[in-house]
PDB file of N, H, CA, C and O in Angstrom:
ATOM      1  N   UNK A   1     179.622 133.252 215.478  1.00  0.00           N
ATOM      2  CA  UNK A   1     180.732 133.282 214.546  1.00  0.00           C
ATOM      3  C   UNK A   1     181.903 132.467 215.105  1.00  0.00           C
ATOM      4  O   UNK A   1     182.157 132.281 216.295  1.00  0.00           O
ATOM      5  N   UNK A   2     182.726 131.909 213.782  1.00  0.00           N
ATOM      6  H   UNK A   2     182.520 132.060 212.816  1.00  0.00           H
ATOM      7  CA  UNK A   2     183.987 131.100 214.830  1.00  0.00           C
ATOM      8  C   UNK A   2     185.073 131.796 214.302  1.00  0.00           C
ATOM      9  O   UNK A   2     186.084 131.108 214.161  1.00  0.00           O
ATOM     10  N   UNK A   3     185.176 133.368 213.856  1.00  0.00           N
ATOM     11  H   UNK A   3     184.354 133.926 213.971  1.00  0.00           H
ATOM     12  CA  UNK A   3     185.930 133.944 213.838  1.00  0.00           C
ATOM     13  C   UNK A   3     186.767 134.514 214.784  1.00  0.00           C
ATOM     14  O   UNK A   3     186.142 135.342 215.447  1.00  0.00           O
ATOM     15  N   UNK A   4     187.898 134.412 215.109  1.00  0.00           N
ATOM     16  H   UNK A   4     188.407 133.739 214.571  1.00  0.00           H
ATOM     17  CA  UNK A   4     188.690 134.952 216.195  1.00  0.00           C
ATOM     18  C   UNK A   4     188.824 136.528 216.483  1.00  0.00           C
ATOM     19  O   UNK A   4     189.659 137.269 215.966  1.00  0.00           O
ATOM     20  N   UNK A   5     187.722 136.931 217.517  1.00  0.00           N
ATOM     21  H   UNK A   5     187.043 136.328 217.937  1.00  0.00           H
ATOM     22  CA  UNK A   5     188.039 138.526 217.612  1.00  0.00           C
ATOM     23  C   UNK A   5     189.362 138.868 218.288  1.00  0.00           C
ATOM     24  O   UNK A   5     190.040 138.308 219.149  1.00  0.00           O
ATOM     25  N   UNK A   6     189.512 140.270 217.409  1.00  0.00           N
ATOM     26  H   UNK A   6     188.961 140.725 216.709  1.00  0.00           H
ATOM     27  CA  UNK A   6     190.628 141.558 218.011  1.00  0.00           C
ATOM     28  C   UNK A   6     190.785 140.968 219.362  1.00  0.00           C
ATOM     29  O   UNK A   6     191.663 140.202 219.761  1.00  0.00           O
ATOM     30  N   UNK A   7     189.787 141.461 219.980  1.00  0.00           N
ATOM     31  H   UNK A   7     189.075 142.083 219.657  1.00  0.00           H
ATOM     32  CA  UNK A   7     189.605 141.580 221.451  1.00  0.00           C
ATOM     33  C   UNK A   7     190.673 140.498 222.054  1.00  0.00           C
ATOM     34  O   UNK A   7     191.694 140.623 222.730  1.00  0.00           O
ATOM     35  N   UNK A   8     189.913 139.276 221.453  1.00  0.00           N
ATOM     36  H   UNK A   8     189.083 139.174 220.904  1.00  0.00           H
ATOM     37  CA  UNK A   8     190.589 137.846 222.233  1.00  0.00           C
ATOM     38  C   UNK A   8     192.112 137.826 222.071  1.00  0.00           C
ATOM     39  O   UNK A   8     192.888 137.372 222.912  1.00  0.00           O
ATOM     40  N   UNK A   9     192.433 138.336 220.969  1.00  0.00           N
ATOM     41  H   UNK A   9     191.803 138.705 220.286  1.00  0.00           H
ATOM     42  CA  UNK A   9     193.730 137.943 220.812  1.00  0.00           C
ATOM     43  C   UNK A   9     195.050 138.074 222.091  1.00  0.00           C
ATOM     44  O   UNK A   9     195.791 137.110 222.285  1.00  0.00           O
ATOM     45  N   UNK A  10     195.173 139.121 222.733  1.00  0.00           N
ATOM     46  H   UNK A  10     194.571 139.904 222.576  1.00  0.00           H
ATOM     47  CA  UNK A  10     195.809 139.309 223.754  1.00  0.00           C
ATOM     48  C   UNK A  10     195.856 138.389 225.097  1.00  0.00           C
ATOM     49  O   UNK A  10     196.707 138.384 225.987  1.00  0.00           O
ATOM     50  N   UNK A  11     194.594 137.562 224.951  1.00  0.00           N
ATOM     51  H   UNK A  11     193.903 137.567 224.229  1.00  0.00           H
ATOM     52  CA  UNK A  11     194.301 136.389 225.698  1.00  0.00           C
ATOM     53  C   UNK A  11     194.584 135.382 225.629  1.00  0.00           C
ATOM     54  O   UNK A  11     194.738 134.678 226.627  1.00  0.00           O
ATOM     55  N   UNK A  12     194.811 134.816 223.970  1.00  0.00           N
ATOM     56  H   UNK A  12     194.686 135.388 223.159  1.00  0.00           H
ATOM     57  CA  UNK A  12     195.135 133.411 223.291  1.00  0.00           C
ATOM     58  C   UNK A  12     196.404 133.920 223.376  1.00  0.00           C
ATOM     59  O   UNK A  12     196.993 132.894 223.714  1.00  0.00           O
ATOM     60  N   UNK A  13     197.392 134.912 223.302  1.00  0.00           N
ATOM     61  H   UNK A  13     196.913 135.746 223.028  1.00  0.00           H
ATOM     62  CA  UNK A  13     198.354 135.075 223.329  1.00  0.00           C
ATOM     63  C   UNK A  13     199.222 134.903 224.614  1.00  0.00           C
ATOM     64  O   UNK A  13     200.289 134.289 224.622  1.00  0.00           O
ATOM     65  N   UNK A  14     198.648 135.515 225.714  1.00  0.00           N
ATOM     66  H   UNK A  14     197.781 136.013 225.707  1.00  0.00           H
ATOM     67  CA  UNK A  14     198.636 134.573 227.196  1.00  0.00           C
ATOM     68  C   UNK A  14     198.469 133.221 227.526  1.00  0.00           C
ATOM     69  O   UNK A  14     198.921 132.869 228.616  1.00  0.00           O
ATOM     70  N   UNK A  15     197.877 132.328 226.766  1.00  0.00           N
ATOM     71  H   UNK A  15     197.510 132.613 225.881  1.00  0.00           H
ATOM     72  CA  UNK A  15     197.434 131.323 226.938  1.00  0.00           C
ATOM     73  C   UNK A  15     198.824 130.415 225.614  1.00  0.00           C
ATOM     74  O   UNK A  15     199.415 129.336 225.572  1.00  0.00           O
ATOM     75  N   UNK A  16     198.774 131.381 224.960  1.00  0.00           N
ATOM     76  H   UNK A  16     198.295 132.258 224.994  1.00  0.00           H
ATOM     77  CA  UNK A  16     199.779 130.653 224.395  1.00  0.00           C
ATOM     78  C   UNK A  16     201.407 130.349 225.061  1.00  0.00           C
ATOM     79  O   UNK A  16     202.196 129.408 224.971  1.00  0.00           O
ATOM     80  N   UNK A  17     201.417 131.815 225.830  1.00  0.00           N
ATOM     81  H   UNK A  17     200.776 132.579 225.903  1.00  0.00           H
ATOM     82  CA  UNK A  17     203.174 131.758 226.564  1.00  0.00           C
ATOM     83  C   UNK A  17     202.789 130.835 227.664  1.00  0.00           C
ATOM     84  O   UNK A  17     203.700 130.263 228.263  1.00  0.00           O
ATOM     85  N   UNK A  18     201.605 130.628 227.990  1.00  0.00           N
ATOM     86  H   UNK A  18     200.866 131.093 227.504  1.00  0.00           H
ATOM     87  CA  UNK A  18     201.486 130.091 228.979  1.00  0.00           C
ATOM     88  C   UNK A  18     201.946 128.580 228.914  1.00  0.00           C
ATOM     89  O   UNK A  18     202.846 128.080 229.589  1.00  0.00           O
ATOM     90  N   UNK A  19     200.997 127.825 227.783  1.00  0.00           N
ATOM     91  H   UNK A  19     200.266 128.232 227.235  1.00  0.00           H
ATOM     92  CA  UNK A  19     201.354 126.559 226.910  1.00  0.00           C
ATOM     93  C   UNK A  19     202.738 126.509 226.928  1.00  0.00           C
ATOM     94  O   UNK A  19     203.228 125.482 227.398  1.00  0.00           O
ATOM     95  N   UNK A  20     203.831 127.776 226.342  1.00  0.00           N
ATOM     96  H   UNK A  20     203.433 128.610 225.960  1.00  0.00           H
ATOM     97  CA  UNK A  20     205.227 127.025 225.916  1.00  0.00           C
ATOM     98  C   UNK A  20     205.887 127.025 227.136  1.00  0.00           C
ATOM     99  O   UNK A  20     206.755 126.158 227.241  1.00  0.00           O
ATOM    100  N   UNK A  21     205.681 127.899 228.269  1.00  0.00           N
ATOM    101  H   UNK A  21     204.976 128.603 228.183  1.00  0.00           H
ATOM    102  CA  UNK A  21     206.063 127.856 229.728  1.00  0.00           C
ATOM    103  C   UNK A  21     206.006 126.575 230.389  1.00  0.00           C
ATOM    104  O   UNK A  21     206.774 126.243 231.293  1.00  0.00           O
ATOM    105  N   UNK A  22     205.155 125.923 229.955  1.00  0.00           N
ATOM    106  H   UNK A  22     204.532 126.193 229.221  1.00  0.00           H
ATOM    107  CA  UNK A  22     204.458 123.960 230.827  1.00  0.00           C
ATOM    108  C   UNK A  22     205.002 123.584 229.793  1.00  0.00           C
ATOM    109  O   UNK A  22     204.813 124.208 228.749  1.00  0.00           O
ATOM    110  N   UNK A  23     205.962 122.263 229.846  1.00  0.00           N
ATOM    111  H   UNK A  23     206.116 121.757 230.695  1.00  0.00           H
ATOM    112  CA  UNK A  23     206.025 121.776 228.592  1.00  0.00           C
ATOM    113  C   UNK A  23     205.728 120.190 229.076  1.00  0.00           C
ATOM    114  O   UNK A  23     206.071 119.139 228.535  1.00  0.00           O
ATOM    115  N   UNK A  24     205.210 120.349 229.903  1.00  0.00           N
ATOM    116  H   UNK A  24     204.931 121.202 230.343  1.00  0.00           H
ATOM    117  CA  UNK A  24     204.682 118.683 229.995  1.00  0.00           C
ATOM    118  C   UNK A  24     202.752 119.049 229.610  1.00  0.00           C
ATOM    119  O   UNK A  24     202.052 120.061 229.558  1.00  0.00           O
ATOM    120  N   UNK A  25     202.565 117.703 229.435  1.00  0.00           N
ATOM    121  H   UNK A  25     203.133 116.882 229.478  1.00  0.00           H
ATOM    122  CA  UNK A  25     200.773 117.838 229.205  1.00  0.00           C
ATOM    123  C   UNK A  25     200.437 118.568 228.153  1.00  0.00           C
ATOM    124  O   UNK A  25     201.164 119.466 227.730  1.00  0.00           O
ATOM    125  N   UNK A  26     198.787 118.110 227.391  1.00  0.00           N
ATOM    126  H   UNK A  26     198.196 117.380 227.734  1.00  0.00           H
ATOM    127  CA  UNK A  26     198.406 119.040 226.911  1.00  0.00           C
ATOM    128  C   UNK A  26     196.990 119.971 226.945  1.00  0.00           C
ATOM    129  O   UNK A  26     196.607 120.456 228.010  1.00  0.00           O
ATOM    130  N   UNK A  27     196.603 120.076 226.285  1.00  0.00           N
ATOM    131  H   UNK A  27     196.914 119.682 225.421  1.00  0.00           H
ATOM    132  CA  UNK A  27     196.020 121.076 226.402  1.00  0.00           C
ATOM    133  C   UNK A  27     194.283 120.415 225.521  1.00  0.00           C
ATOM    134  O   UNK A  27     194.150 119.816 224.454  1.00  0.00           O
ATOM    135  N   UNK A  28     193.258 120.851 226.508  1.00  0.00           N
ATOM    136  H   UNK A  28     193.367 121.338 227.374  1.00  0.00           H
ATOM    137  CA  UNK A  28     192.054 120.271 225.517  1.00  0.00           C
ATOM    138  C   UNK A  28     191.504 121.976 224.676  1.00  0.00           C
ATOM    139  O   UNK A  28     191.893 123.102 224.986  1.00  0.00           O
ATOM    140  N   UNK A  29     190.667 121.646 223.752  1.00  0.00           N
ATOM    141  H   UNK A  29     190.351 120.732 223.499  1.00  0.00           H
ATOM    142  CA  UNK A  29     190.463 123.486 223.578  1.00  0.00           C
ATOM    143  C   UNK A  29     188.984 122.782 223.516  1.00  0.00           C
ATOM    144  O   UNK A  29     188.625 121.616 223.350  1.00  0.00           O
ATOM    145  N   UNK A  30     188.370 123.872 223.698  1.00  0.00           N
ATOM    146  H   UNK A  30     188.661 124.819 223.833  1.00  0.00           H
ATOM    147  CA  UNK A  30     186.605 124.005 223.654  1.00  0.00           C
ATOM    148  C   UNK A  30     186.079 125.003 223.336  1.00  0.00           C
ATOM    149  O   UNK A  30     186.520 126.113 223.632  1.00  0.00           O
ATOM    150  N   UNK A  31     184.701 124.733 222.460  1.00  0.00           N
ATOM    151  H   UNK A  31     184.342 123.831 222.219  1.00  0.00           H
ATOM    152  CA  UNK A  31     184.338 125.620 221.900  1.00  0.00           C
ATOM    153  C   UNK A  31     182.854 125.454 222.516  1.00  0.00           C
ATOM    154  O   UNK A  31     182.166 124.441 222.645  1.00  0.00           O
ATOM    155  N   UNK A  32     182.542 127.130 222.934  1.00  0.00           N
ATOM    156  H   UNK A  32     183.102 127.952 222.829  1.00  0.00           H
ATOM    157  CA  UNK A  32     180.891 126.969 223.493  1.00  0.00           C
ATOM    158  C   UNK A  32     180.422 128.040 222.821  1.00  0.00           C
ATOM    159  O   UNK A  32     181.036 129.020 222.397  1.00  0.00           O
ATOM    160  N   UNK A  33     178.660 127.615 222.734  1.00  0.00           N
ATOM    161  H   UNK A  33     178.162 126.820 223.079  1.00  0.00           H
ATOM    162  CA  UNK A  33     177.889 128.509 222.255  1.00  0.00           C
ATOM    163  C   UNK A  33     176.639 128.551 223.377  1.00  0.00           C
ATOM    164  O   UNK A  33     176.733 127.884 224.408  1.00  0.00           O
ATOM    165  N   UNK A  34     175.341 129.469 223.074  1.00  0.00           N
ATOM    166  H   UNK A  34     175.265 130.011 222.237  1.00  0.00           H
ATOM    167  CA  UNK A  34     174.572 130.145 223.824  1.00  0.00           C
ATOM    168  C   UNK A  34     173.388 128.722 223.182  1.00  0.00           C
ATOM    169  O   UNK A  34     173.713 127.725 222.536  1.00  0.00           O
ATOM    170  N   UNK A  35     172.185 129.083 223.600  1.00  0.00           N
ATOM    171  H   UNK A  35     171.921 129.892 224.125  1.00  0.00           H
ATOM    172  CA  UNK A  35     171.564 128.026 223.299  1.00  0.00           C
ATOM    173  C   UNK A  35     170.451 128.462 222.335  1.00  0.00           C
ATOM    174  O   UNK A  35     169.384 127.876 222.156  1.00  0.00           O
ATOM    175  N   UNK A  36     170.800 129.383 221.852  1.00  0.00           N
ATOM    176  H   UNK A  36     171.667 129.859 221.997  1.00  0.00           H
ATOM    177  CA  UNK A  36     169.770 130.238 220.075  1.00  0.00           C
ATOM    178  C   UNK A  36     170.206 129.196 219.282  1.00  0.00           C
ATOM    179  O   UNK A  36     171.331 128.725 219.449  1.00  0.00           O
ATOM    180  N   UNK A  37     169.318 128.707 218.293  1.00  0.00           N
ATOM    181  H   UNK A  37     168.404 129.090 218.158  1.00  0.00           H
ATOM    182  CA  UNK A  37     169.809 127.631 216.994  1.00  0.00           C
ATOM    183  C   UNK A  37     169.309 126.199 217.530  1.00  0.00           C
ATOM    184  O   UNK A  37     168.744 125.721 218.514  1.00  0.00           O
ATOM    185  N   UNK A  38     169.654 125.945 216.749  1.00  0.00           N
ATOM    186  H   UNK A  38     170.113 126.333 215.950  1.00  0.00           H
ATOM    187  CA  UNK A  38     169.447 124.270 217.006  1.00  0.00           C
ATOM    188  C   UNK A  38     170.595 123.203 217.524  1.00  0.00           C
ATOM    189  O   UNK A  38     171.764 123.498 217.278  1.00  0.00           O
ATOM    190  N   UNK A  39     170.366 122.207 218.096  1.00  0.00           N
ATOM    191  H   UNK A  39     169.416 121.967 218.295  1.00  0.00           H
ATOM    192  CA  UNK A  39     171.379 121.760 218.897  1.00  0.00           C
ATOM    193  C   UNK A  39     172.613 121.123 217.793  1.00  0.00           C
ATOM    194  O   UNK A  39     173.791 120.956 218.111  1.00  0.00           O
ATOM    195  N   UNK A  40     171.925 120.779 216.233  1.00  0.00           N
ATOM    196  H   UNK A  40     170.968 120.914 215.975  1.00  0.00           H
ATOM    197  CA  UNK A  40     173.474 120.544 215.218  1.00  0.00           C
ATOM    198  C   UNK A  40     174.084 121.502 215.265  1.00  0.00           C
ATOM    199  O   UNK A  40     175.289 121.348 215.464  1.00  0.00           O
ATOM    200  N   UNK A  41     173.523 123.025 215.096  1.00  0.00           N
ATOM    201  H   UNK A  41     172.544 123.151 214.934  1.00  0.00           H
ATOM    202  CA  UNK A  41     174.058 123.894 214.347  1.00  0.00           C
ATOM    203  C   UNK A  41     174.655 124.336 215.779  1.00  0.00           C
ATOM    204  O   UNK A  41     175.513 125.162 215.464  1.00  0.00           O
ATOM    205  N   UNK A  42     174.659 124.246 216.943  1.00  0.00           N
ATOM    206  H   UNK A  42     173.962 123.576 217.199  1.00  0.00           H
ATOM    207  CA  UNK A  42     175.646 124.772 217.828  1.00  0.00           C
ATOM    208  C   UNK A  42     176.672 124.072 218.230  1.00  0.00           C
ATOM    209  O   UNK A  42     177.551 124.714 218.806  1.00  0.00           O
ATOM    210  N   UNK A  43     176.925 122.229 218.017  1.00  0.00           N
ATOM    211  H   UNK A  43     176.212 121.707 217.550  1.00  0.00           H
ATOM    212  CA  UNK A  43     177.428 121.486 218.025  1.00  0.00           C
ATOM    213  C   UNK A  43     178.564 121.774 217.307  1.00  0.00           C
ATOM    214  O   UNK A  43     179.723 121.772 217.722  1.00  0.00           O
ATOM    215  N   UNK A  44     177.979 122.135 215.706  1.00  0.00           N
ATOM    216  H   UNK A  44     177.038 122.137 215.369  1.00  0.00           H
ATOM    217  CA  UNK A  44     179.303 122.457 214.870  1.00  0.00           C
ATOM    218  C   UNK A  44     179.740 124.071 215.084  1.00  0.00           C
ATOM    219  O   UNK A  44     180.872 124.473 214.817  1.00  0.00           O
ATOM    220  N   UNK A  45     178.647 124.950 215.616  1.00  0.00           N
ATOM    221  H   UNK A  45     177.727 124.624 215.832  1.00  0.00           H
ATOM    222  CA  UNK A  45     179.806 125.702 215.775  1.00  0.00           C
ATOM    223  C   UNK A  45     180.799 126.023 216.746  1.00  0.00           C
ATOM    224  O   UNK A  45     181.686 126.877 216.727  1.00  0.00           O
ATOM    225  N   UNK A  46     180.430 125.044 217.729  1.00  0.00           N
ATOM    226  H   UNK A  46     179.710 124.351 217.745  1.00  0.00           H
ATOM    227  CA  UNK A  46     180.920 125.245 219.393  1.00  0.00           C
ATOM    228  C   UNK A  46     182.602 124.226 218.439  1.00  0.00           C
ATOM    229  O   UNK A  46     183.753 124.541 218.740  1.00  0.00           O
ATOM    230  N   UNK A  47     182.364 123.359 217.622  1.00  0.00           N
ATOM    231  H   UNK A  47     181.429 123.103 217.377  1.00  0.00           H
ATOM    232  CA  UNK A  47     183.676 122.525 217.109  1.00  0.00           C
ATOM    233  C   UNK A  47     184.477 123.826 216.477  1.00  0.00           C
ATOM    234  O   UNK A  47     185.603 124.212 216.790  1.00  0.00           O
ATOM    235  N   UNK A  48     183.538 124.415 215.460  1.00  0.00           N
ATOM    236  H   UNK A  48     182.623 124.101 215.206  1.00  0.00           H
ATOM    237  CA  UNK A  48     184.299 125.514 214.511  1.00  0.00           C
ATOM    238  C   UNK A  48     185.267 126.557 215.469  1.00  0.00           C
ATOM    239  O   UNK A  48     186.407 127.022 215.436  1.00  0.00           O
ATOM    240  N   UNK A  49     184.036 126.616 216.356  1.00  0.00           N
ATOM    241  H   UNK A  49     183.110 126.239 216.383  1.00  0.00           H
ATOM    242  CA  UNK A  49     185.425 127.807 217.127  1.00  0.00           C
ATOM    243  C   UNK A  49     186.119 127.239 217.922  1.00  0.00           C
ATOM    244  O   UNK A  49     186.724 128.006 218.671  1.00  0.00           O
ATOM    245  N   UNK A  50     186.346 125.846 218.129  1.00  0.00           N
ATOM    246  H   UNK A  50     185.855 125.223 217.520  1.00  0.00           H
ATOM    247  CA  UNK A  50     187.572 125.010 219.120  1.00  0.00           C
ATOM    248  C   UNK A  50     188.834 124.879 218.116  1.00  0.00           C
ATOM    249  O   UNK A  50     190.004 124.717 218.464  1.00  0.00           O
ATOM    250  N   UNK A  51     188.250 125.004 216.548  1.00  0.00           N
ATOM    251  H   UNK A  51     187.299 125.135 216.266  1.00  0.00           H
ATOM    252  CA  UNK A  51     189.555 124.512 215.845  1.00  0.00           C
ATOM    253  C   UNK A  51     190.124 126.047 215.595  1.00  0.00           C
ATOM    254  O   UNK A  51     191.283 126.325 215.903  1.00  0.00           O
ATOM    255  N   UNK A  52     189.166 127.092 214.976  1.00  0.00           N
ATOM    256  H   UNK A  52     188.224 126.867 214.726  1.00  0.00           H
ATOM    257  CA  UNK A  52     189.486 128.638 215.571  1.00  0.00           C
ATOM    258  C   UNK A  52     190.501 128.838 216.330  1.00  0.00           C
ATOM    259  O   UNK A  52     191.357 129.586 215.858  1.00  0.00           O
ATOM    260  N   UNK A  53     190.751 128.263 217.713  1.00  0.00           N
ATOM    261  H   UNK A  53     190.055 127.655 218.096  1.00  0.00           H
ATOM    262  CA  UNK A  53     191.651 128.678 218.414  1.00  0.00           C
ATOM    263  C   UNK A  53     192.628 127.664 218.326  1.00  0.00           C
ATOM    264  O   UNK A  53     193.775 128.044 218.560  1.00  0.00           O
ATOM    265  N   UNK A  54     192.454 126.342 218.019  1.00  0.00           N
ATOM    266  H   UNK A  54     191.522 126.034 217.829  1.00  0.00           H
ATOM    267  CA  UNK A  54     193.725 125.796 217.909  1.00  0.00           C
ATOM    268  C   UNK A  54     194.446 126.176 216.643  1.00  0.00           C
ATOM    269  O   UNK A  54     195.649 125.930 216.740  1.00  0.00           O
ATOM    270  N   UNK A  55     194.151 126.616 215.669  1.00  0.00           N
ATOM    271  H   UNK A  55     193.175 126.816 215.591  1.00  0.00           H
ATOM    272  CA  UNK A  55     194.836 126.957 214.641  1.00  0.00           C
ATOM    273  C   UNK A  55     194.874 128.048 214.768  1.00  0.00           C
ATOM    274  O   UNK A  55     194.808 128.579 213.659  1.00  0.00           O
ATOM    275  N   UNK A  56     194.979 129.029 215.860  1.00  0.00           N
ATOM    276  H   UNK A  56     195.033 128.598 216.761  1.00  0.00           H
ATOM    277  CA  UNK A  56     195.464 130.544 216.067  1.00  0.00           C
ATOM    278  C   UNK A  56     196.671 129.876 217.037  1.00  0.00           C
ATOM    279  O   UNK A  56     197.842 130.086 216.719  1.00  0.00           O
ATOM    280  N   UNK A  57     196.373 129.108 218.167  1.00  0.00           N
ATOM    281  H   UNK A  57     195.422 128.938 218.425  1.00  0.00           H
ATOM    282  CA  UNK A  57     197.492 128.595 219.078  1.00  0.00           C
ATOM    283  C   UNK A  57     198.726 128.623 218.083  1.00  0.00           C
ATOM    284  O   UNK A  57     199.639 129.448 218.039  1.00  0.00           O
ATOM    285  N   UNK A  58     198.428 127.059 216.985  1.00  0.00           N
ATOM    286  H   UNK A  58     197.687 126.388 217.020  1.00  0.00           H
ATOM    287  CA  UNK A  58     199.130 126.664 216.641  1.00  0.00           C
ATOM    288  C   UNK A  58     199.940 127.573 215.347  1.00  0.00           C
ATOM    289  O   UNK A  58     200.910 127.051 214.797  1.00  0.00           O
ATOM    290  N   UNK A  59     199.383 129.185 214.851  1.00  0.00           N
ATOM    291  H   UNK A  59     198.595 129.609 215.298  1.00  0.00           H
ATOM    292  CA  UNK A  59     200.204 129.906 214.033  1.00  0.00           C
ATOM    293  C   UNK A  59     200.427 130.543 214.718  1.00  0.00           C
ATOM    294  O   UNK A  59     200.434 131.694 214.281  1.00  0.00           O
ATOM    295  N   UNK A  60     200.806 130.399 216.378  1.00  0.00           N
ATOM    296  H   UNK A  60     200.800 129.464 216.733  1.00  0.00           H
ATOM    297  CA  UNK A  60     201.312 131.465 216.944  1.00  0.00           C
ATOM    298  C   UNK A  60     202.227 131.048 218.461  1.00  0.00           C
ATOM    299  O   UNK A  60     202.375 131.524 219.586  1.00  0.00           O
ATOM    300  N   UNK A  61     202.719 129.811 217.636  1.00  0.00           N
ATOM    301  H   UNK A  61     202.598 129.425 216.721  1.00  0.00           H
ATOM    302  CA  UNK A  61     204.144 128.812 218.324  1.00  0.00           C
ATOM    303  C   UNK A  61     203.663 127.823 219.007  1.00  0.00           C
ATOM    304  O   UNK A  61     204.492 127.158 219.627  1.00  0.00           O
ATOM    305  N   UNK A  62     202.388 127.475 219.095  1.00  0.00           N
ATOM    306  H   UNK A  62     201.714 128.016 218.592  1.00  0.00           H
ATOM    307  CA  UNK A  62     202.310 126.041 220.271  1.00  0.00           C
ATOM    308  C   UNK A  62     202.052 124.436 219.658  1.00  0.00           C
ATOM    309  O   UNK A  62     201.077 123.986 219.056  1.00  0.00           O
ATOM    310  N   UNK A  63     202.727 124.090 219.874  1.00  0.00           N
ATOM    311  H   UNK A  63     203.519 124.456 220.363  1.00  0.00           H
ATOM    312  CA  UNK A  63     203.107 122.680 218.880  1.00  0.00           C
ATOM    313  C   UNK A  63     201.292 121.989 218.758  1.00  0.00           C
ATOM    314  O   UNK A  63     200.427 121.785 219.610  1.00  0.00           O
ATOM    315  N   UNK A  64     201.331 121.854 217.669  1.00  0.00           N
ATOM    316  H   UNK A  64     202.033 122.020 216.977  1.00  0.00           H
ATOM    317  CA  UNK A  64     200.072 120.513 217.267  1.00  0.00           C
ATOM    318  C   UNK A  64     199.642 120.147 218.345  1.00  0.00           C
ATOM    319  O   UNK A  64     198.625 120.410 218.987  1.00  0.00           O
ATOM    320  N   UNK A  65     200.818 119.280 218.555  1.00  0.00           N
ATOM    321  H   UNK A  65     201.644 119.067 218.033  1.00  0.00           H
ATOM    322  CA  UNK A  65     200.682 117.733 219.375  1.00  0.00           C
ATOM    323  C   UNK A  65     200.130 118.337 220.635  1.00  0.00           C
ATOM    324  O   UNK A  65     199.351 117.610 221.253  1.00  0.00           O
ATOM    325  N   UNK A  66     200.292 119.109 220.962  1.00  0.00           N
ATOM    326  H   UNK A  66     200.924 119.699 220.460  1.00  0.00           H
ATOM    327  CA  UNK A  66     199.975 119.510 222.486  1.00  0.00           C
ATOM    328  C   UNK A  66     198.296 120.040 222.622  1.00  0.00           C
ATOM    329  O   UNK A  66     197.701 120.264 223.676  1.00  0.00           O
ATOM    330  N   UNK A  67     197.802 120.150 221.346  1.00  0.00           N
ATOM    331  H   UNK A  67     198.285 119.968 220.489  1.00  0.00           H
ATOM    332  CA  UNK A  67     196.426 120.728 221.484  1.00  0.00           C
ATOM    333  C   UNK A  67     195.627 119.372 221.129  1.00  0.00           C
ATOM    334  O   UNK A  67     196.180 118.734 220.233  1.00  0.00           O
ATOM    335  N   UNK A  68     194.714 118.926 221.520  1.00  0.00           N
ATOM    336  H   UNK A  68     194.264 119.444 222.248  1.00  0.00           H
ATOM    337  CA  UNK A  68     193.016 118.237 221.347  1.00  0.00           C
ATOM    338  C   UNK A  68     191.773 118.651 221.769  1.00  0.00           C
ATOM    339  O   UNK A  68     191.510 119.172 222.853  1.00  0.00           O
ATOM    340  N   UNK A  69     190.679 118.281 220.459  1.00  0.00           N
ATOM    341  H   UNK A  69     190.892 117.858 219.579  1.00  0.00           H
ATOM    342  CA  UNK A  69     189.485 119.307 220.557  1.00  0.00           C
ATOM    343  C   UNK A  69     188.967 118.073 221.407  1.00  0.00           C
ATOM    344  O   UNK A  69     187.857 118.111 221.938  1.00  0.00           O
TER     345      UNK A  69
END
């Protein structure tokens, strides 16, 4: 799934104060999966959940510009 769990949130949220704390550089995000499926279908979802977290970063104060998948 490239849904963002409960769980994680308290983590991306660390990772986020962390981001506005550095304000030089940015930041790459990555998305991994296990190796069940086929190598498209983990490709896109290992992408789905990289943009997952940049668009949780980014509704939760860390500028655009500073994130690349």
């Amino acid at each position: 799934s490239d849904a963002i769990a409960a769980k994680a949130e308290p983590a991306l949220q660390q990772v986020a104060q962390f981001i506005a704390a550095e304000p030089v550089g940015n930041v790459v995000v990555e998305g991994h999966t296990d190796a069940v499926g086929s190598d498209k279908y983990n490709r896109d979802l290992s992408l789905r959940r990289a943009r997952a977290v940049a668009v949780w970063l980014i509704a939760h104060g860390v500028e655009k510009s500073r994130l690349s998948e």
